[in-house]
TORKOL-4160 file (C-alpha; in steps of 0.2 Angstrom, whole numbers, padded with zeros to 4 digits, m for minus):
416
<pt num="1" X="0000" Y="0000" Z="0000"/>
<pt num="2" X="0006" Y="0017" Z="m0006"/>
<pt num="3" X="0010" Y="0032" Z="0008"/>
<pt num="4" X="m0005" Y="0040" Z="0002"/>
<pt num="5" X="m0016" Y="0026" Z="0006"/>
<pt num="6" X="m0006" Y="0024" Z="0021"/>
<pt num="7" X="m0010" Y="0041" Z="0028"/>
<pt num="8" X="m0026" Y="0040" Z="0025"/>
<pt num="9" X="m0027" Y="0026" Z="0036"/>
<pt num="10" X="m0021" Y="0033" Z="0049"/>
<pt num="11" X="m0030" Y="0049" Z="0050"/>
<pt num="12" X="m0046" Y="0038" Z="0052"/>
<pt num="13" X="m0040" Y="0035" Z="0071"/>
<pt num="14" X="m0031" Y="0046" Z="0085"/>
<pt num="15" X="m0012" Y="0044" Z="0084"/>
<pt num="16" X="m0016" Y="0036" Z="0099"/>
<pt num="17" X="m0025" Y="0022" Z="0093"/>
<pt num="18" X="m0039" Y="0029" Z="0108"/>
<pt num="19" X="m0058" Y="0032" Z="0098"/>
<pt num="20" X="m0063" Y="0047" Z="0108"/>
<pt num="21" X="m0082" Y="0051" Z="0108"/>
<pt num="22" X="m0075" Y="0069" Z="0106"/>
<pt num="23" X="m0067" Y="0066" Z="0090"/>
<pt num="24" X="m0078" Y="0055" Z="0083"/>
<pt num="25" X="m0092" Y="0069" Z="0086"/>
<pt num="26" X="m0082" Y="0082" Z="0077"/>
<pt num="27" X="m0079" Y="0071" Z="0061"/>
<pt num="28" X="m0097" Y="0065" Z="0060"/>
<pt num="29" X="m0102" Y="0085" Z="0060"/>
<pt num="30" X="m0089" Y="0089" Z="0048"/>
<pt num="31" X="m0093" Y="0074" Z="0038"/>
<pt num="32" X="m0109" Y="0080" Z="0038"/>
<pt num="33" X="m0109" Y="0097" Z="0032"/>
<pt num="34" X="m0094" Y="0093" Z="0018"/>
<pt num="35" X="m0108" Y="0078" Z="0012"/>
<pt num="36" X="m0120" Y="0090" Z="0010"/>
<pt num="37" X="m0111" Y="0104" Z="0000"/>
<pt num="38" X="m0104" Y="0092" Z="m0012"/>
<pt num="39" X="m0121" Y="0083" Z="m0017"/>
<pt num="40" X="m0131" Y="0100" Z="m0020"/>
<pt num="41" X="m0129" Y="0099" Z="m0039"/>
<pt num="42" X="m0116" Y="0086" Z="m0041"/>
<pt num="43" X="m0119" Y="0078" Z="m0059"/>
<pt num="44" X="m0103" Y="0062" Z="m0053"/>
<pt num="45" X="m0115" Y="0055" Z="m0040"/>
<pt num="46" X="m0129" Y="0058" Z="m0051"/>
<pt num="47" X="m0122" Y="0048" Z="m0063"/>
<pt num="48" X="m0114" Y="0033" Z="m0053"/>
<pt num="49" X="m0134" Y="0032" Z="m0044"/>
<pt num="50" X="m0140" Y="0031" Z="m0061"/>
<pt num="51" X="m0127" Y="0019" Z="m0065"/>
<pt num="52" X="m0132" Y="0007" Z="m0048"/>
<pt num="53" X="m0149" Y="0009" Z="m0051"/>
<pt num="54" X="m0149" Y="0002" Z="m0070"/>
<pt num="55" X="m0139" Y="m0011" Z="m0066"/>
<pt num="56" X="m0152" Y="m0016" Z="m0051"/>
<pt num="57" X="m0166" Y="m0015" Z="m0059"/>
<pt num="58" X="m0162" Y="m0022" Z="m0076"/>
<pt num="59" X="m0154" Y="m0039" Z="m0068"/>
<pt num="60" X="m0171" Y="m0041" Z="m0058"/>
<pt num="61" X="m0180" Y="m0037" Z="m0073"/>
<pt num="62" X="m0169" Y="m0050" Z="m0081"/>
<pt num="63" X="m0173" Y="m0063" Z="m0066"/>
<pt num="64" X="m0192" Y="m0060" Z="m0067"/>
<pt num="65" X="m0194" Y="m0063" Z="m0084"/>
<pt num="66" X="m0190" Y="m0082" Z="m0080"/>
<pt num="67" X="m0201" Y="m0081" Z="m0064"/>
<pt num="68" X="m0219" Y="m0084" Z="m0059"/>
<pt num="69" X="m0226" Y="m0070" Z="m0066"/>
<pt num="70" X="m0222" Y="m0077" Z="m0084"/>
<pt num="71" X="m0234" Y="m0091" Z="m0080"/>
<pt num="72" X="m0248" Y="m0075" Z="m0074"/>
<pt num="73" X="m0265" Y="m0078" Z="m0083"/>
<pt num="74" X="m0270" Y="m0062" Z="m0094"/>
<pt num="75" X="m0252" Y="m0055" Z="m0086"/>
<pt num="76" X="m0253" Y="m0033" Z="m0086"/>
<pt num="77" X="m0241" Y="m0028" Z="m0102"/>
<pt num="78" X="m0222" Y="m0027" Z="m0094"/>
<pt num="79" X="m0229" Y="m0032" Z="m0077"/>
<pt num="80" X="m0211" Y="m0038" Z="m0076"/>
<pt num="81" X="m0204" Y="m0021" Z="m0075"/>
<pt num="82" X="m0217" Y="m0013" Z="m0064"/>
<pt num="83" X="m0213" Y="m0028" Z="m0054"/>
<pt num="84" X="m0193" Y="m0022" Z="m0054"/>
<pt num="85" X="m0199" Y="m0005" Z="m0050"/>
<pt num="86" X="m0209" Y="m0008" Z="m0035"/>
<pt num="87" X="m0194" Y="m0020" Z="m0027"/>
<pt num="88" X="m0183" Y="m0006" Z="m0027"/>
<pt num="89" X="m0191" Y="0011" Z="m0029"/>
<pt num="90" X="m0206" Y="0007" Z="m0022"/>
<pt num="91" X="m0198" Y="m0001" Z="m0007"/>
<pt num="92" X="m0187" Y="0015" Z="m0005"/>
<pt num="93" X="m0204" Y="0026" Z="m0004"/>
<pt num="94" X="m0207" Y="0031" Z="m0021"/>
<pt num="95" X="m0225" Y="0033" Z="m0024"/>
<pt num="96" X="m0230" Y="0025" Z="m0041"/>
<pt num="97" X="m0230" Y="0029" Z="m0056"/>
<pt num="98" X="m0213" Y="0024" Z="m0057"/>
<pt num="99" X="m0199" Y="0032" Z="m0065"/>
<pt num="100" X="m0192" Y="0022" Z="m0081"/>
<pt num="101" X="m0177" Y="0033" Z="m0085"/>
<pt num="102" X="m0164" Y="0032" Z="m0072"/>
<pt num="103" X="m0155" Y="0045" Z="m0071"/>
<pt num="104" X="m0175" Y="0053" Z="m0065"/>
<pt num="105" X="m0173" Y="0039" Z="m0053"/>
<pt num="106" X="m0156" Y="0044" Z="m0047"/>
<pt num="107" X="m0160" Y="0063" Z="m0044"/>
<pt num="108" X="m0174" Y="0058" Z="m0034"/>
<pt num="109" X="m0163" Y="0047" Z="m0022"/>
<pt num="110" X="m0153" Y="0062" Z="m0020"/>
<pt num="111" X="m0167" Y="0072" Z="m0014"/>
<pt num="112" X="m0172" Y="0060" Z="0000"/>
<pt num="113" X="m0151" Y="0058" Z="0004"/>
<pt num="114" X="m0149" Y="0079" Z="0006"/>
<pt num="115" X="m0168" Y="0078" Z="0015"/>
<pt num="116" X="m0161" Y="0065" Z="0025"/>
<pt num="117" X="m0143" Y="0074" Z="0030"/>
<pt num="118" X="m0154" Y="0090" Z="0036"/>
<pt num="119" X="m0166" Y="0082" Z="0048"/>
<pt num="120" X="m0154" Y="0065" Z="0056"/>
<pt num="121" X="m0150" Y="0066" Z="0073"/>
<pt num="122" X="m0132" Y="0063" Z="0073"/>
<pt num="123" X="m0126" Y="0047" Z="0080"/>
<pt num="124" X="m0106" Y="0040" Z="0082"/>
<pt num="125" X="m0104" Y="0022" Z="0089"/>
<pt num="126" X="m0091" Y="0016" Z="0100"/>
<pt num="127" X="m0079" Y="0002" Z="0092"/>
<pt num="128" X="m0085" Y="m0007" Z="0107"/>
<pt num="129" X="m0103" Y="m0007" Z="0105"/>
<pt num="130" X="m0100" Y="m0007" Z="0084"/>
<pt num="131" X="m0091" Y="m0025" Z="0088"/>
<pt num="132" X="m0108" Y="m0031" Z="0099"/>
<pt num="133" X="m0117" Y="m0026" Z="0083"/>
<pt num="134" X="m0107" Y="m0034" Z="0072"/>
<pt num="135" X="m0108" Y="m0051" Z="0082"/>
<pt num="136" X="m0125" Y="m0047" Z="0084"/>
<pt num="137" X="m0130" Y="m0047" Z="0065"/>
<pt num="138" X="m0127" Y="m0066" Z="0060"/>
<pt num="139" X="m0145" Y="m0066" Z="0058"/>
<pt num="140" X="m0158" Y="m0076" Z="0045"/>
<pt num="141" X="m0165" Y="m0065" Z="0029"/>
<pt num="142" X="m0183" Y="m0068" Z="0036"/>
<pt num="143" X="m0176" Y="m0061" Z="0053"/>
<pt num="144" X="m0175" Y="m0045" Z="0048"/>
<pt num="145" X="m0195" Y="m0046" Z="0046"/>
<pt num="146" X="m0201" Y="m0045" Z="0061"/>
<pt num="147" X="m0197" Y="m0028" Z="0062"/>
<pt num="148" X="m0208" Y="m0016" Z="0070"/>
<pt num="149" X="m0199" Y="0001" Z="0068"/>
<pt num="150" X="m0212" Y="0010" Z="0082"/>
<pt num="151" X="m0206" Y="m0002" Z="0094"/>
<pt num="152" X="m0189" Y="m0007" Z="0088"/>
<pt num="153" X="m0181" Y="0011" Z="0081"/>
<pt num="154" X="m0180" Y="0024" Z="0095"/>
<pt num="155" X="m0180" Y="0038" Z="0081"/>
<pt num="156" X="m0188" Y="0040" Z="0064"/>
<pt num="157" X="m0172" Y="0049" Z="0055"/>
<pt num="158" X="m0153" Y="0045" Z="0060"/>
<pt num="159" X="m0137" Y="0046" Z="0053"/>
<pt num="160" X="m0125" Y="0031" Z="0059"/>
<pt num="161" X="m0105" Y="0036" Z="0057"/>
<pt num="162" X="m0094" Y="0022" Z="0060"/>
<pt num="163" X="m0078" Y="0022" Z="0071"/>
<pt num="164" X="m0070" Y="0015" Z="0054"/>
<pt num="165" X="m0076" Y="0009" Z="0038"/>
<pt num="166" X="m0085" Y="m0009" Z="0035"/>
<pt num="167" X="m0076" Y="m0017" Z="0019"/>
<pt num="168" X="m0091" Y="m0028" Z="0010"/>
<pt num="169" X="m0086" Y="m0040" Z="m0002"/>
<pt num="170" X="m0103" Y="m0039" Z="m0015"/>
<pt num="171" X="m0108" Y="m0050" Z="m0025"/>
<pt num="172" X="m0100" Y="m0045" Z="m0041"/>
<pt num="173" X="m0083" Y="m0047" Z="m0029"/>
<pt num="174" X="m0082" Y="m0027" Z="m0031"/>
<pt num="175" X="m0079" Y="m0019" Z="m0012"/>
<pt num="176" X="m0085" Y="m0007" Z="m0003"/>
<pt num="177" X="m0080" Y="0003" Z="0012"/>
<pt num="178" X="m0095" Y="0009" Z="0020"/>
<pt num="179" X="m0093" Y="0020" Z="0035"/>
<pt num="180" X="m0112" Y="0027" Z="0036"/>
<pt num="181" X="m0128" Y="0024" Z="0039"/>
<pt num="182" X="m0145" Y="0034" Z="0037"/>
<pt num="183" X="m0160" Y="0028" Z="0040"/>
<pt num="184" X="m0178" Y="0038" Z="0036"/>
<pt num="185" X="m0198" Y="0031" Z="0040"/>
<pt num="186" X="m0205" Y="0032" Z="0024"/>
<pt num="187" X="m0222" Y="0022" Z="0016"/>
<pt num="188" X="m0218" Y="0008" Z="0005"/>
<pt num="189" X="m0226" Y="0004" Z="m0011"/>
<pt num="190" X="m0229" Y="m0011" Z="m0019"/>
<pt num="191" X="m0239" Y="m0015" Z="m0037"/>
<pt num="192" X="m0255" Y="m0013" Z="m0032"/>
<pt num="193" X="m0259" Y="0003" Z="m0026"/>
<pt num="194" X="m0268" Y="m0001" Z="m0009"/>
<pt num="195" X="m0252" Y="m0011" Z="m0007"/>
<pt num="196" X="m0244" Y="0001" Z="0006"/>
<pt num="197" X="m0235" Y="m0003" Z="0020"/>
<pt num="198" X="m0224" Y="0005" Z="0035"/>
<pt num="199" X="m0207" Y="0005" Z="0030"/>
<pt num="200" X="m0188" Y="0009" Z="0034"/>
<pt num="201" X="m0179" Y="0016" Z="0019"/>
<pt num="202" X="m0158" Y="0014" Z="0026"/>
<pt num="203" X="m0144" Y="0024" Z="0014"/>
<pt num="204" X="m0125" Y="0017" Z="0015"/>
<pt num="205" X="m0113" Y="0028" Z="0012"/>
<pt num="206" X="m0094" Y="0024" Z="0007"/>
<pt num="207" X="m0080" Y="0032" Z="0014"/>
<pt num="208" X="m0072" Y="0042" Z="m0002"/>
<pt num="209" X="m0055" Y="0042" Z="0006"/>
<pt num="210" X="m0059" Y="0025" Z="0013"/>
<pt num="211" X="m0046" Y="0007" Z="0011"/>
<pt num="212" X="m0052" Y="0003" Z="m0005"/>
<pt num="213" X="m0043" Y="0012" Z="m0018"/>
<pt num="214" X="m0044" Y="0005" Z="m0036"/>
<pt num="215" X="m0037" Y="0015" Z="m0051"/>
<pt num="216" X="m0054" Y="0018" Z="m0058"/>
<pt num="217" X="m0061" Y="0024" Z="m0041"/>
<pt num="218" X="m0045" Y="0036" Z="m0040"/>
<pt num="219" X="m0047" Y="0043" Z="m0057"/>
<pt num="220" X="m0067" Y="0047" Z="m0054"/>
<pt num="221" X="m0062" Y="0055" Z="m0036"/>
<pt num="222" X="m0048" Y="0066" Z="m0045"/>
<pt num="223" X="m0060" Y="0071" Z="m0062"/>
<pt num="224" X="m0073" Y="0077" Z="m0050"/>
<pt num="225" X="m0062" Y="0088" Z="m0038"/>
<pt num="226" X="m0055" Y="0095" Z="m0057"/>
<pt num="227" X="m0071" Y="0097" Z="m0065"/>
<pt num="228" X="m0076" Y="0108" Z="m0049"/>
<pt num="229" X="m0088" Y="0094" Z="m0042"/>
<pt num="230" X="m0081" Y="0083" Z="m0030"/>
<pt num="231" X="m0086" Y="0069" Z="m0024"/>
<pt num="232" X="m0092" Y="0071" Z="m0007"/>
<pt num="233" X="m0083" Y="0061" Z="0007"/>
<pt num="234" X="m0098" Y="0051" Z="0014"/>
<pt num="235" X="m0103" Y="0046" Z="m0004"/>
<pt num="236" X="m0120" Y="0038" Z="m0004"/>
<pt num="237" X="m0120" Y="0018" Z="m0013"/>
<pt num="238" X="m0134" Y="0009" Z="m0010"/>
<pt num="239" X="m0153" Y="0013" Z="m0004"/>
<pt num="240" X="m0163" Y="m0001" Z="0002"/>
<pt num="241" X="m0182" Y="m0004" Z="0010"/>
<pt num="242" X="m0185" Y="m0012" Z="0024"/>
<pt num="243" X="m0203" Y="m0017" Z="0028"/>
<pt num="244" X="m0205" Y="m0009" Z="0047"/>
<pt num="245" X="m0225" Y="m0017" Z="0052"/>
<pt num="246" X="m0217" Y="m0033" Z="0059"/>
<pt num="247" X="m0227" Y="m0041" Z="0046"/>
<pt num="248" X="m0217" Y="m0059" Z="0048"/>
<pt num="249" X="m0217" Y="m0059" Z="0067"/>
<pt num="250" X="m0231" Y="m0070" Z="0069"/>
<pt num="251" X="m0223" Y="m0084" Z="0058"/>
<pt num="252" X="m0218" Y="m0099" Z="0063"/>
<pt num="253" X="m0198" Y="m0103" Z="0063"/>
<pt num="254" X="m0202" Y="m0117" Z="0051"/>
<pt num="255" X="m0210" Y="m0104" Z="0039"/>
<pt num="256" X="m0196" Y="m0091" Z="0043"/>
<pt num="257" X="m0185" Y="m0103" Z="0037"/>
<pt num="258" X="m0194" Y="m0106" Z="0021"/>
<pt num="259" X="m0194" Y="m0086" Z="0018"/>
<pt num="260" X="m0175" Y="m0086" Z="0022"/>
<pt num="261" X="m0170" Y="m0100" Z="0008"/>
<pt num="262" X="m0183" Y="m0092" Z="m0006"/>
<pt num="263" X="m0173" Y="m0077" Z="m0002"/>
<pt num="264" X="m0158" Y="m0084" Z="m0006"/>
<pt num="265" X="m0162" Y="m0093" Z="m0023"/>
<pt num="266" X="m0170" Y="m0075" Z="m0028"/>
<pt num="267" X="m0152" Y="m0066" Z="m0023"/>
<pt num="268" X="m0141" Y="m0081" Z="m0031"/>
<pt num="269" X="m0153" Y="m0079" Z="m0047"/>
<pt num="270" X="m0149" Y="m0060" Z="m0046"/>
<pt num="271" X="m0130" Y="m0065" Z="m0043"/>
<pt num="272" X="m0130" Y="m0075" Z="m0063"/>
<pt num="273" X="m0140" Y="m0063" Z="m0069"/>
<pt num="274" X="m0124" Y="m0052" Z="m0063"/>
<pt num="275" X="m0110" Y="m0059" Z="m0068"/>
<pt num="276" X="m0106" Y="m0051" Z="m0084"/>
<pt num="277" X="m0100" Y="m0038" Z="m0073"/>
<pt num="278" X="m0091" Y="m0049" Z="m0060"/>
<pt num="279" X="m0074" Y="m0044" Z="m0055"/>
<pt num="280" X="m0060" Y="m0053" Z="m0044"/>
<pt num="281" X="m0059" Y="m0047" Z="m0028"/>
<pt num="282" X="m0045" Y="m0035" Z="m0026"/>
<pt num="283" X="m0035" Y="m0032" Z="m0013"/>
<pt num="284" X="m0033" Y="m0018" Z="m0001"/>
<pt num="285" X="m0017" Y="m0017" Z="0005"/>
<pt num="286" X="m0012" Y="m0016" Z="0023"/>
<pt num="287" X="m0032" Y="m0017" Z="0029"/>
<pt num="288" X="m0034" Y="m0025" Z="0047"/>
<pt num="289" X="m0052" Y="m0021" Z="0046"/>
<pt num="290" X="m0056" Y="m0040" Z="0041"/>
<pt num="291" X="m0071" Y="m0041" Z="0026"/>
<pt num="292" X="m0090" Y="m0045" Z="0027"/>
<pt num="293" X="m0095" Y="m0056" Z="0012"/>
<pt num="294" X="m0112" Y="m0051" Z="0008"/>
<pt num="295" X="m0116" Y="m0064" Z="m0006"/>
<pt num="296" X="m0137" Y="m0062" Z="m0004"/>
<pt num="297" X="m0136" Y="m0043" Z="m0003"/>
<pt num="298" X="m0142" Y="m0042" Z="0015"/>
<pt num="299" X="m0125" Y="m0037" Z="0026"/>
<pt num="300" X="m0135" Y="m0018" Z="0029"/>
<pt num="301" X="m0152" Y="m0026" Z="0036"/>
<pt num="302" X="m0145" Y="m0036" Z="0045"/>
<pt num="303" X="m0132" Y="m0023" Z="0054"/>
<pt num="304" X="m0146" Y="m0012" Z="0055"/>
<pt num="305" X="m0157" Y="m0021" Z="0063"/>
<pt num="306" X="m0144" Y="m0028" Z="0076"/>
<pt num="307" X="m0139" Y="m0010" Z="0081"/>
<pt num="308" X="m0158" Y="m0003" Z="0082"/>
<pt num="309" X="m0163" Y="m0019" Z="0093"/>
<pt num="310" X="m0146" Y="m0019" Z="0104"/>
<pt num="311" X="m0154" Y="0000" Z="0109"/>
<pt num="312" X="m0170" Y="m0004" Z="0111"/>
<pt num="313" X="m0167" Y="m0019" Z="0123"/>
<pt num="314" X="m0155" Y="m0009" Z="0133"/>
<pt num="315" X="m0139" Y="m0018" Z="0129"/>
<pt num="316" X="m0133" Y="m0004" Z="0119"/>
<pt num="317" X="m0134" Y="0016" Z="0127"/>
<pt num="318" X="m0138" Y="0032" Z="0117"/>
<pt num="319" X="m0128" Y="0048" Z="0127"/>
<pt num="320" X="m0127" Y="0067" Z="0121"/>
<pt num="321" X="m0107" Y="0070" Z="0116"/>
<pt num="322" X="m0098" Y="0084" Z="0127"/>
<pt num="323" X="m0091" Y="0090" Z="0112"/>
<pt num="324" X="m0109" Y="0093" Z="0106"/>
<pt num="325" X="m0110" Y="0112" Z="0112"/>
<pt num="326" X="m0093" Y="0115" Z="0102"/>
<pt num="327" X="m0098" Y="0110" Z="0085"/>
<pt num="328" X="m0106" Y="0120" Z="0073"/>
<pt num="329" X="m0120" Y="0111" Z="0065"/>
<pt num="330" X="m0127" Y="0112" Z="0047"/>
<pt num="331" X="m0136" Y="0125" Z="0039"/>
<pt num="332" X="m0154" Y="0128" Z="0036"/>
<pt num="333" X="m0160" Y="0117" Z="0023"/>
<pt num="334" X="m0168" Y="0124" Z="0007"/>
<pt num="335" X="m0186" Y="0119" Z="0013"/>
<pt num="336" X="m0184" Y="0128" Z="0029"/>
<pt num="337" X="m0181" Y="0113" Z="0039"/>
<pt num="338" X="m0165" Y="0114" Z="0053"/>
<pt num="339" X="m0156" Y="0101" Z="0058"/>
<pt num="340" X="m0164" Y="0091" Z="0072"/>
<pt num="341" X="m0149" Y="0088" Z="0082"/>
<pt num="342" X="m0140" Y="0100" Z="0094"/>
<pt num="343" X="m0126" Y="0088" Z="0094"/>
<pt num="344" X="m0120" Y="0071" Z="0092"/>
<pt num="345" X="m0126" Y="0056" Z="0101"/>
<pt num="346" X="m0116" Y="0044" Z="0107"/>
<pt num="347" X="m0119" Y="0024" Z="0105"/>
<pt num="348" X="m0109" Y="0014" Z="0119"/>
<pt num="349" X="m0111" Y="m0003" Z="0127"/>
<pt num="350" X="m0122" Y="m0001" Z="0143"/>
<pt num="351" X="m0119" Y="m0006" Z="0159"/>
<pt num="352" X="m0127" Y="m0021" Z="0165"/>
<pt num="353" X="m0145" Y="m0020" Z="0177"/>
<pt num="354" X="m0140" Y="m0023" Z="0194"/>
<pt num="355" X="m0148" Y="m0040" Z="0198"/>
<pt num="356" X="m0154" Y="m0047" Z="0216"/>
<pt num="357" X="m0144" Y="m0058" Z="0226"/>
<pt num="358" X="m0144" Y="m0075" Z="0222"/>
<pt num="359" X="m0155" Y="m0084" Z="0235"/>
<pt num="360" X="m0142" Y="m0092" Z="0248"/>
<pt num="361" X="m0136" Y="m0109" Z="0246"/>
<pt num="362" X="m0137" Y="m0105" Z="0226"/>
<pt num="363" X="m0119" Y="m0108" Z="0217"/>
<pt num="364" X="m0121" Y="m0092" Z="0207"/>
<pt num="365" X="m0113" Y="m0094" Z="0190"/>
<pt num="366" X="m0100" Y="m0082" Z="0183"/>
<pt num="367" X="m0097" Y="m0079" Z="0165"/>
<pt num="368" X="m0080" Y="m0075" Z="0158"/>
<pt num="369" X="m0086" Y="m0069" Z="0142"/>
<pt num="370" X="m0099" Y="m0059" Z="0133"/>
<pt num="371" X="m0110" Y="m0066" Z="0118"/>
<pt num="372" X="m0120" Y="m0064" Z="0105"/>
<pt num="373" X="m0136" Y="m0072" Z="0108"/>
<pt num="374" X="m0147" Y="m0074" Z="0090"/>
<pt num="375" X="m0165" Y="m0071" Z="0088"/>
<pt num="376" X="m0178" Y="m0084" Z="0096"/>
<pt num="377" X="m0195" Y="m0086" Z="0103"/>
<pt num="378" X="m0200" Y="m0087" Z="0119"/>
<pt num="379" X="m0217" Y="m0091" Z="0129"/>
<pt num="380" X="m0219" Y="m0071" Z="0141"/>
<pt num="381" X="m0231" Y="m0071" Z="0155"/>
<pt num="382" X="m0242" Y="m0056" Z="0155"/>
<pt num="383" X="m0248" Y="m0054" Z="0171"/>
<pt num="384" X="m0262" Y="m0041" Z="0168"/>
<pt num="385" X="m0270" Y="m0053" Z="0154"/>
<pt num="386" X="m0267" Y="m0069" Z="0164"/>
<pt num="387" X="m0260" Y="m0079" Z="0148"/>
<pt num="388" X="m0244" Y="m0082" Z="0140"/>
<pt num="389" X="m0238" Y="m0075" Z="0121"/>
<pt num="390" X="m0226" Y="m0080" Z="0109"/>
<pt num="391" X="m0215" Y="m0065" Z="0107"/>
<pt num="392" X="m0196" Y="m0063" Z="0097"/>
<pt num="393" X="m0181" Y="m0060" Z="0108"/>
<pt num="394" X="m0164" Y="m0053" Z="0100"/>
<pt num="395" X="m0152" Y="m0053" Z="0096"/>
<pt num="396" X="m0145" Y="m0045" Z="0111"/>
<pt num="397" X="m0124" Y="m0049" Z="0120"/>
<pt num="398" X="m0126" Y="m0060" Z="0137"/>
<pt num="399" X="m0113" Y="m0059" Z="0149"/>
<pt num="400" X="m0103" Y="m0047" Z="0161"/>
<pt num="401" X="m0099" Y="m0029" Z="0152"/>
<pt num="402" X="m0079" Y="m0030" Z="0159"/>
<pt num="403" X="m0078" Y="m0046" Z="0150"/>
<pt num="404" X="m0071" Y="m0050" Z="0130"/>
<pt num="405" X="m0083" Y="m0053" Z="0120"/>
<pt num="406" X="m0083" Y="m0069" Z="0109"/>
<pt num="407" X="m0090" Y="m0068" Z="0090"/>
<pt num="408" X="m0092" Y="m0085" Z="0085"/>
<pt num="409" X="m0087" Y="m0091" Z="0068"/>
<pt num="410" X="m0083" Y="m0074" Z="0063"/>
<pt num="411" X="m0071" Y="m0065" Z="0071"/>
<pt num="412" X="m0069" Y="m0044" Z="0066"/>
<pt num="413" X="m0056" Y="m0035" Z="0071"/>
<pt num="414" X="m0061" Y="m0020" Z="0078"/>
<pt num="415" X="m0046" Y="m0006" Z="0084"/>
<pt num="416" X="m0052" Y="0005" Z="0100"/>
């Protein structure tokens, strides 16, 4: 790896090697603002959303035609597309009709992005608490169903910045380095149009002077800055909708299983249907970060829904930063609206609920190590209604806060 790419490493961390909430606040804000400049107007991102979008949409358009609506009785003309349209668009909160042309597509993404960067709260995440939700995340496709954004999101617009970036291996075998997450509430839209649903739309953004550093990306990164339109540092990648009316949390684990594998065939279909675009996974240089393959498209669910049910259930804390009163926040937005966030919020491991003492004569067990425990059912007693309900539980980390915390099969190194 180059000096270049060297440096750049290193100024992702103290010289240290400490994360401070302090610093991690005052990046996240100037991340932030220098995001928001850079996207007002910039025809390079425009362009490369176009670009991701086609490509989506025309290798789902591509699967569908050999699917089960070609078998559809007096079939709609081009319900295939339509179909396409509503598994990405209309999942991401575009009301139909749908756009055809995507670049029309693409400015409208950028749109919700630049709405979403003036109205997030701000939040940074500890590496220790980021590790928990990494551990946390070895969850089923179906899983990620049983969503129910009132109950398990603590607020309806965020903005996730990562102590350093994730490297994803996609399913082309291109990387990623995403080092953001923004999440808005949003209604999704399906075919038909009473088909309309509570939903989560979640933005990943890659970090522009991030590990991954191939020609073609340095070339873009240098013609932008010339051109007079850089590319801005949190550079938005991928949008996706997440259902959010935990419309799957009464299934059975038999048919959530089901769901999980008919998932899987539709995202290795999608990984054929992309392979004339396929590329070997390069390398990255001196990277201790590790890499998440992501072969069924569903890494950033699956994260995402660990981390907003870690805060829910307590295991993970959301604190204001002291550095909060410091740091200029970001201008008024063109629709009037301000940013909702005085500061920054700060995502740490909580400390665990004092619990009773253990009845005497009891050995009391001692854990040496923290874990992650997966998603499962459980039979709760409600007192006031006298009768028990099946309700989900997880994934949440079990054991002593003090204590290292074990990740399985997968182990990801994360620098504090």
């Amino acid at each position: 790896m180059g000096k270049a790419s060297r440096g750049k490493r290193e100024r992702s961390r103290d010289k240290d090697g400490q994360w401070t909430a302090a610093a991690a606040a005052r990046a996240a804000h100037r991340l932030r603002e220098q995001t928001q400049r850079c996207l007002t107007g910039n025809p390079w991102v425009q362009m490369t959303l176009a670009s991701n979008m086609n490509n989506v949409v025309t290798e789902l358009y591509a699967v569908l035609l050999n699917g089960d609506l070609a078998d559809m009785a007096d079939k709609p003309e081009d319900i295939e597309r339509d179909a396409a349209l509503s598994m990405t668009l209309g999942k991401q909160g575009h009301p139909p009709p749908w756009p055809r042309a995507a670049g029309e597509a693409a400015a409208w993404q950028i749109r919700q992005i630049q709405k979403l960067l003036r109205q997030a709260e701000v939040l940074v995440i500890s590496p220790a608490a980021h590790a928990a939700v990494m551990a946390a995340a070895t969850l089923e496709p179906a899983d990620v169903s049983t969503l129910d954004r009132d109950r398990d999101i603590l607020m309806p617009t965020g903005l996730l910045v990562l102590p350093e970036p994730i490297v994803v291996v996609n399913r082309t075998g291109s990387l990623s380095d995403t080092r953001a997450f923004g999440w808005q509430f949003i209604t999704q839209h399906q075919i038909l149009p009473t088909a309309q649903y509570p939903g989560v739309r979640v933005t990943t953004f890659m970090d522009r002077d991030g590990p991954v550093q191939p020609a073609g990306w340095r070339q873009a990164v240098s013609q932008a800055r010339v051109s007079g339109n850089p590319l801005p540092p949190l550079m938005p990648d991928g949008m996706y909708g997440m259902r959010g009316d935990a419309c799957l949390a009464e299934e059975s684990t038999e048919t959530l299983a089901d769901l999980s594998e008919h998932h899987r065939q539709i995202q290795i279909a999608l990984t054929h249907a992309s392979q004339w675009r396929a590329e070997p996974v390069p390398e990255t240089g001196e990277w201790g970060g590790g890499r998440v393959d992501d072969p069924y498209d569903d890494f950033v669910g699956r994260y995402m829904f660990a981390c907003w049910r870690l805060l829910a259930q307590g295991v993970t804390a959301i604190g204001p930063s002291r550095a909060a009163s410091g740091v200029r926040t970001a201008a008024t937005g063109e629709d009037g609206s301000v940013p909702r966030d005085p500061g920054v919020r700060v995502i740490r491991l909580a400390a665990p609920s004092p619990r009773p003492s253990d009845p005497a004569g009891e050995a009391k067990r001692v854990y040496h190590h923290r874990w992650p425990v997966r998603m499962h059912k459980v039979r709760q007693w409600y007192p006031s209604r006298q009768e028990h309900r099946v309700i989900w539980r997880g994934p949440y980390i079990k054991g002593p806060a003090d204590a290292p915390l074990m990740t399985g099969e997968k182990a990801y190194l994360v620098d504090s």
